[in-house]
C-alpha positions as CSV (number, residue, x, y, z in Angstrom):
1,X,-3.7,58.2,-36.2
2,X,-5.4,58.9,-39.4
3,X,-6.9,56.7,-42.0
4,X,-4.0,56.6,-44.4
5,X,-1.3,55.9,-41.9
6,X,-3.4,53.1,-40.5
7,X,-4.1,51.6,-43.8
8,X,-0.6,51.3,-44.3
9,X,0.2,49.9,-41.3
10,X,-2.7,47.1,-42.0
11,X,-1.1,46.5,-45.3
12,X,2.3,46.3,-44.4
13,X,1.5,43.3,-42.2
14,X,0.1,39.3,-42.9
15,X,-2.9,38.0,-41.5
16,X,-1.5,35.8,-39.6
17,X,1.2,38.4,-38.3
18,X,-2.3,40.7,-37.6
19,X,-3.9,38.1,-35.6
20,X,-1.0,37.2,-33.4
21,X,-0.8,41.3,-32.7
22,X,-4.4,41.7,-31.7
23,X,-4.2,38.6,-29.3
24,X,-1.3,40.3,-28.0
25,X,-3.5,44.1,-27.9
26,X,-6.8,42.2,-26.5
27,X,-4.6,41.0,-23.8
28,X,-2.5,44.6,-23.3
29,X,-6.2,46.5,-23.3
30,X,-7.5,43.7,-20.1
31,X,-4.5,44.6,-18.7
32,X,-4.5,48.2,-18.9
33,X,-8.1,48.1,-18.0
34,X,-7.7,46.0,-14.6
35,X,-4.8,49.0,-13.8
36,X,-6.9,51.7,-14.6
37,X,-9.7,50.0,-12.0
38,X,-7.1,50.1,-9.2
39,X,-5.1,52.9,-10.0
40,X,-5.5,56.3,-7.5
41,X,-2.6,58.6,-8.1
42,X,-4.1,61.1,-6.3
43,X,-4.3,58.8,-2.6
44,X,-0.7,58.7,-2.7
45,X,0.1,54.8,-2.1
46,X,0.7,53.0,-5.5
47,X,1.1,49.1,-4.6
48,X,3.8,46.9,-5.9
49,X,1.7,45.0,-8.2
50,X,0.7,49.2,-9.7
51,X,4.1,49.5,-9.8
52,X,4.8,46.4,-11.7
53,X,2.3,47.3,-14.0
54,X,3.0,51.2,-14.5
55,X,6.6,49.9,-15.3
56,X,5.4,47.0,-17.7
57,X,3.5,50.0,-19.8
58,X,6.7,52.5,-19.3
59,X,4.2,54.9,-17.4
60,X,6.6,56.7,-15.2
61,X,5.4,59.9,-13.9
62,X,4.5,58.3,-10.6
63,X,5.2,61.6,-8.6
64,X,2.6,63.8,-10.6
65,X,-1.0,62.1,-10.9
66,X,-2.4,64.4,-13.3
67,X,0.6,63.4,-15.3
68,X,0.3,59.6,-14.8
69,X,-3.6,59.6,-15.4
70,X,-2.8,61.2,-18.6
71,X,-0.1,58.9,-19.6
72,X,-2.3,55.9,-18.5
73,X,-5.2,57.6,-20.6
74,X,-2.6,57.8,-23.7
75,X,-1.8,55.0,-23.6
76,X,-5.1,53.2,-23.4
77,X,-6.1,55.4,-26.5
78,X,-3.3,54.5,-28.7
79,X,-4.2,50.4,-27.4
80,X,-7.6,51.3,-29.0
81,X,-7.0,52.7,-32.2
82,X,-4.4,50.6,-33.0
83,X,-7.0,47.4,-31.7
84,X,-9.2,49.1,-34.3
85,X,-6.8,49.0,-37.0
86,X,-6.4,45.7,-36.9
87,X,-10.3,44.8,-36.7
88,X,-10.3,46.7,-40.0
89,X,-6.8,44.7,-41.6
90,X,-8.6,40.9,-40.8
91,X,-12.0,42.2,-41.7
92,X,-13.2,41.0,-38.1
93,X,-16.9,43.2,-37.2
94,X,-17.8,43.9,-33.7
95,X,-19.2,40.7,-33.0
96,X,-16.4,38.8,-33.8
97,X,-13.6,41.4,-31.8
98,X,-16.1,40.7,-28.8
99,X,-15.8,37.0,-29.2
100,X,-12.3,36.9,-29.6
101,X,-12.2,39.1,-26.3
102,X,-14.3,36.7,-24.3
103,X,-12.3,34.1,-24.9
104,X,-8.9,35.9,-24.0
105,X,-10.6,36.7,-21.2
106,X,-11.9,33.3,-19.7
């Protein structure tokens, strides 16, 4: 995404609207996280609580692991830059994104 599709984006959208989205991306990124720790494509058993989640993220290449790792890697990315877009729209530095994600997280 480059810087001038991104700054629209940010400017399209309140505060309060971009606050409510990063709580919502903090909590998508934990969750993307915790499936990427458990994930193994390649052993060839995905459990139901993988599948769950590979569903909940529309990841559905579950027959073709190089395919789902890449999907999974995608869409991690795309979690990240638009996480970053929205640190830049509320002005929030990297101290206060890590707070906010310490509190999401306990």
């Amino acid at each position: 995404m480059n810087d001038q599709k991104m700054n629209q984006l940010i400017s399209e959208t309140s505060g309060a609207h971009l606050q409510r989205e990063l709580t919502l991306l903090e909590e998508r990124i934990l969750k993307l996280k915790a499936l990427a720790d458990t994930l193994d494509p390649y052993q060839g058993k995905i459990s139901p609580s993988e599948l769950k989640a590979l569903k909940e993220f529309e990841l559905d290449q579950i027959k073709d692991p190089f395919a789902l790792t890449n999907q999974l890697l995608k869409t991690m990315e795309d979690a990240l830059e638009r996480r970053q877009a929205l640190r830049l729209g509320l002005g929030k530095t990297d101290d206060e994104a890590h707070f906010l994600r310490q509190k999401l997280t306990h």
